[in-house]
C-alpha positions in Angstrom: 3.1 -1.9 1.2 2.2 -0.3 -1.9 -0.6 1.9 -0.4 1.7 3.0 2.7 4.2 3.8 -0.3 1.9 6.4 -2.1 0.3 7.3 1.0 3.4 8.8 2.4 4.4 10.2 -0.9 1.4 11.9 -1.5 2.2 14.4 1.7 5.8 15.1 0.5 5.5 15.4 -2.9 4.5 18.9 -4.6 1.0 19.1 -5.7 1.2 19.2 -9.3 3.8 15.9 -9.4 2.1 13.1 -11.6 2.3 9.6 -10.1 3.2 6.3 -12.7 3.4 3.1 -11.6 5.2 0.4 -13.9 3.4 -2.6 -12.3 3.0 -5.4 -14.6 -0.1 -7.1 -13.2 -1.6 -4.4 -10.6 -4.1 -2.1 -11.9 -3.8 2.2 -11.4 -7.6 2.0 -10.2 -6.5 0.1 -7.1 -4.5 2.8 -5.9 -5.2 5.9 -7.2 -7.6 7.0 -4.6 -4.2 6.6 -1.8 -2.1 8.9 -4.0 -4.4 11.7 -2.7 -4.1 12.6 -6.4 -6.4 10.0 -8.2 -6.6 12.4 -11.8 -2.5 12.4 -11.9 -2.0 9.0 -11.8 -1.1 6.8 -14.3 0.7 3.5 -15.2 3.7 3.4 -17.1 5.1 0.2 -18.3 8.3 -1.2 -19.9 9.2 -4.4 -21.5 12.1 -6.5 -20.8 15.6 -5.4 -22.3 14.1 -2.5 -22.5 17.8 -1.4 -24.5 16.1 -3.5 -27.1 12.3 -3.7 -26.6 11.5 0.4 -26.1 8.2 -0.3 -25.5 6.2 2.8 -23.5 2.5 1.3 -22.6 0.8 4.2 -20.9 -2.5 3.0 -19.3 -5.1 4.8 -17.2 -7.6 4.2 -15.1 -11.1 5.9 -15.1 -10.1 9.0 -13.1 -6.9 9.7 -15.1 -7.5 13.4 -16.7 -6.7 13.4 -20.3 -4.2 16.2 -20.1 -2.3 13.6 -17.5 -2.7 11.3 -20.2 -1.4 12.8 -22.8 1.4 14.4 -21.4 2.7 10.9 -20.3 2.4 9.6 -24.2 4.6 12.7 -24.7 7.3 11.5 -22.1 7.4 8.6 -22.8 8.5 9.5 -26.6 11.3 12.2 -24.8 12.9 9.4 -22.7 13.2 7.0 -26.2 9.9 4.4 -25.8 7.8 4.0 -28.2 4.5 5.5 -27.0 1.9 2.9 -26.5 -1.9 4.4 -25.6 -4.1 2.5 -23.3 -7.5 3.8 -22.9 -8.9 1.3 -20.9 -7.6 -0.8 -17.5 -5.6 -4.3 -18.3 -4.2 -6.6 -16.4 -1.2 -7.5 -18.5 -1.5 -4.2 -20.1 -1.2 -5.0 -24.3 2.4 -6.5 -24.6 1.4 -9.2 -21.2 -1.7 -10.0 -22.5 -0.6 -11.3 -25.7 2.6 -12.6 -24.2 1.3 -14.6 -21.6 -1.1 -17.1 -23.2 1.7 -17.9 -25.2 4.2 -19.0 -23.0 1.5 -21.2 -21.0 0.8 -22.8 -24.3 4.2 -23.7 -24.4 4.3 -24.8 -21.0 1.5 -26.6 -21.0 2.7 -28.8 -24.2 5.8 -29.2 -22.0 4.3 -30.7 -19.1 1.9 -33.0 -20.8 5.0 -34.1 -22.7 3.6 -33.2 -25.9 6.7 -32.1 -27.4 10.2 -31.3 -25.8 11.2 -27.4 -24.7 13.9 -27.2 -28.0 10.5 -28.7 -30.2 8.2 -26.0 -28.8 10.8 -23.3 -29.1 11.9 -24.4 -32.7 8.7 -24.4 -34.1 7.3 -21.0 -33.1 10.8 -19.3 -34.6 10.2 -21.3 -37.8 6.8 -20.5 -38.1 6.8 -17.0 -37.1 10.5 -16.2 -37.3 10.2 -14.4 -34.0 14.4 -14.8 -32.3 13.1 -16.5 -29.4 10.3 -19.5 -28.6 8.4 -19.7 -25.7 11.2 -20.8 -23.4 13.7 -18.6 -24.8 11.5 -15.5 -23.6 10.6 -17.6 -20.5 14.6 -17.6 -19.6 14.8 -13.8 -20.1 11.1 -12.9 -18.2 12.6 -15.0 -15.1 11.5 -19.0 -13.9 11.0 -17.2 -10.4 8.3 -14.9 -12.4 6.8 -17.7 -14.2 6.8 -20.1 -11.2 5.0 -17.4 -9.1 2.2 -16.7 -11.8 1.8 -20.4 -12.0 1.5 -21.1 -8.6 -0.5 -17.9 -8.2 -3.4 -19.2 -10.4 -2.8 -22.8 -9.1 -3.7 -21.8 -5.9 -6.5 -20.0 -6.8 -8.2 -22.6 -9.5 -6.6 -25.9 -8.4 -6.1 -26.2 -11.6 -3.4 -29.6 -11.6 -1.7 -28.8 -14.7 -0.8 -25.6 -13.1 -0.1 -27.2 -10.3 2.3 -29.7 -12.0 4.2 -27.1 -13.2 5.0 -24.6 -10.8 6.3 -28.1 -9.0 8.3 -29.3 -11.4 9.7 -24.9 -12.0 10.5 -25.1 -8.0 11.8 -28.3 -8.1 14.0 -28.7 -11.0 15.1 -24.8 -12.0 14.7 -22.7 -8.6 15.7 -24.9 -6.0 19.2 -25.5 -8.4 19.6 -21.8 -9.3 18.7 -21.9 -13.0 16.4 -19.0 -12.9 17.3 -18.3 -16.3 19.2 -15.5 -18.1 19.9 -14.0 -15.1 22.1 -17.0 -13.5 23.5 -18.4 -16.8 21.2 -21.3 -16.7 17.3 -22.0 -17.3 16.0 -23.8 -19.7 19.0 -23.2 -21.3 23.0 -22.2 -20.8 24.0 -19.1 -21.0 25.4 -17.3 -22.9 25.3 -19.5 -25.6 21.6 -21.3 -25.8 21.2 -24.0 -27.8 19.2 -21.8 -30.0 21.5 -19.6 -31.3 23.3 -22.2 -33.2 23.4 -22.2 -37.0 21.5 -25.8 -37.2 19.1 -25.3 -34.1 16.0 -24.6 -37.1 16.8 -26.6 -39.6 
């Protein structure tokens, strides 16, 4: 779908137009040479709440021309981001690839019953007094999101703890709706979690 996108775009848009894509796991490289414009395209990414989080990751791939480059570092500061350079192709990008890992720790302890999802979530914000634990950013990133990753990689590795819990996300949170933030329920009710009360670290 994605290559029939560009494809068509490439014959209506004006030469000089530079292409971004703001794909969080799909990499420039894989369709630069459809845009029919491979040294103008480039991949711009947001966070989530990005009202809050004005991240501006600006990645390219080996055929992005530095001018293309640079000029979207610039735009991104005009629009309000904070410019983020990339120099290199990453799945995940920077904010992703340090994200991720951490909320499949915090899964994973979950599943194997380790500790609870308030345990998990309580003791990252003590430790590192970051606003929200693994499930708290889990509820605003989207179960759906986190139930296709998990099944994606599941699939692909067999891997059964994976497995275990992209069940127990479609079971217990998707098939009922709680899909998080989003719905007003997910691993926990909106709009007043659990851990935004007063006592919830101590």
């Amino acid at each position: 779908m994605k290559i029939e996108f560009y494809q068509k775009l490439a014959k209506v848009a004006p030469e000089k137009t530079v292409f971004a894509t703001n794909s969080s796991t799909l990499l420039p490289s894989q369709f630069a040479a459809y845009t029919g414009r491979p040294e103008k395209f480039v991949a711009l990414h947001f966070a989530n709440e990005i009202w809050k989080h004005n991240t501006g990751e600006v990645m390219k791939h080996p055929g992005t021309s530095d001018e293309v480059f640079e000029s979207l570092l610039v735009f991104a500061k005009q629009i309000g981001m904070v410019p983020l350079a990339i120099h290199k192709e990453q799945p995940g990008y920077i904010v992703n690839s340090l994200l991720v890992p951490l909320l499949s720790a915090g899964m994973d302890l979950w599943i194997r019953d380790v500790a609870d999802i308030e345990t998990v979530d309580k003791t990252w914000m003590v430790a590192t007094g970051a606003p929200l634990g693994p499930f708290g950013i889990l509820d605003v990133v989207g179960i759906t999101t986190a139930y296709n990753i998990n099944k994606m990689v599941a699939d692909k590795t067999k891997d059964p703890v994976k497995l275990k819990i992209a069940d127990k996300l479609k079971a217990e949170f998707i098939d009922k709706g709680k899909l998080g933030v989003e719905t007003g329920e997910g691993f926990y009710k909106y709009p007043n979690p659990s851990f935004k009360q007063k006592d919830f670290l101590k």
